[in-house]
N, C-alpha and C positions, 0 to 999 in steps of 0.2 A: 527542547532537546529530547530525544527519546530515549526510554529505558535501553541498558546493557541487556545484548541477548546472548545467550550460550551462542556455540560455532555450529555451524554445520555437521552432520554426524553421518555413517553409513546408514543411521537408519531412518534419517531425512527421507521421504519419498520426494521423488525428484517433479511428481505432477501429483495430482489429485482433484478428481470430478468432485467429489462431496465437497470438496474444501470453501467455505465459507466463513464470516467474522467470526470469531469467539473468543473478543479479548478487546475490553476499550481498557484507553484511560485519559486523563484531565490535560488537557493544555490551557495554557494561556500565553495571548495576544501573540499565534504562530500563523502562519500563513500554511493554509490548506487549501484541500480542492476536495470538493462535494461532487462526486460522481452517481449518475444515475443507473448505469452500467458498466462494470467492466467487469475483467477477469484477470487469474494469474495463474499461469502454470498447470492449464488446462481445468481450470476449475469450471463452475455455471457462474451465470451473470450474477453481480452481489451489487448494491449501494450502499453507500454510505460518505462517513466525514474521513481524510486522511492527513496526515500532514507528510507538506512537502518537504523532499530534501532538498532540493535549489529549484526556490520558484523564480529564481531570474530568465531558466533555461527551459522549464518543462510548464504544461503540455510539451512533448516536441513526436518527431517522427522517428522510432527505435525498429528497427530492423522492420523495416516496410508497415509499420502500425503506429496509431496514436497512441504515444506512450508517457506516463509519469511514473518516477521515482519516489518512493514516499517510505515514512521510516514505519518500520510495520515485518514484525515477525512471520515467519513461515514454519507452521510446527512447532511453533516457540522457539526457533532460531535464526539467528543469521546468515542468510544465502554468500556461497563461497566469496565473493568479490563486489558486488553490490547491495544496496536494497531493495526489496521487490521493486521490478518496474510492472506498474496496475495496465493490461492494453485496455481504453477506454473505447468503450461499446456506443455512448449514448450520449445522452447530455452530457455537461461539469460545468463548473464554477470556479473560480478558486479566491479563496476571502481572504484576506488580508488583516493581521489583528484578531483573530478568530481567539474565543474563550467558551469553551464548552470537551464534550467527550470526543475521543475520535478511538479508529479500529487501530488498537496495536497485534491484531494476532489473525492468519487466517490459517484454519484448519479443518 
């Protein structure tokens, strides 16, 4: 389950080029997806480990792109109504039981 993150605030940028990982931390035996590329909110392409919020439904196809859900900070907070959806650029995986770090923050 992932850390509590503050809300949304006015002073959330609503996209960000530079925005990239800068914030793991520990899971165990959660179901994630290891992406080779993707983006959020107009960022550049990033990899890394994330963990899923419903791997029964995602990968799936979100407003015309390949898109997952995964719990993961923006700014160190909570986007208004979901959690980031990652559009997947590139490869992925997604591991099942996974125990190791994963990106809780992109900024």
């Amino acid at each position: 389950m992932p850390a509590t993150y503050p809300n949304w605030t006015d002073a959330t940028p609503r996209s960000d080029s530079g925005a990239k990982p800068s914030r793991h931390r520990a899971v165990k035996n959660a179901d994630v997806i290891e992406v080779e590329s993707a983006t959020h909110r107009g960022s550049e392409p990033f990899a890394g480990f994330f963990e899923l919020v419903s791997p029964a439904k995602d990968p799936r196809i979100f407003q015309g792109k390949l898109s997952v859900e995964v719990y993961c900070a923006w700014h160190g907070v909570k986007p208004f109504t979901c959690y980031p959806h990652l559009h997947i650029l590139g490869k992925y995986k997604v591991h099942h039981g996974y125990t190791g770090k994963v990106i809780d923050n992109l900024s």
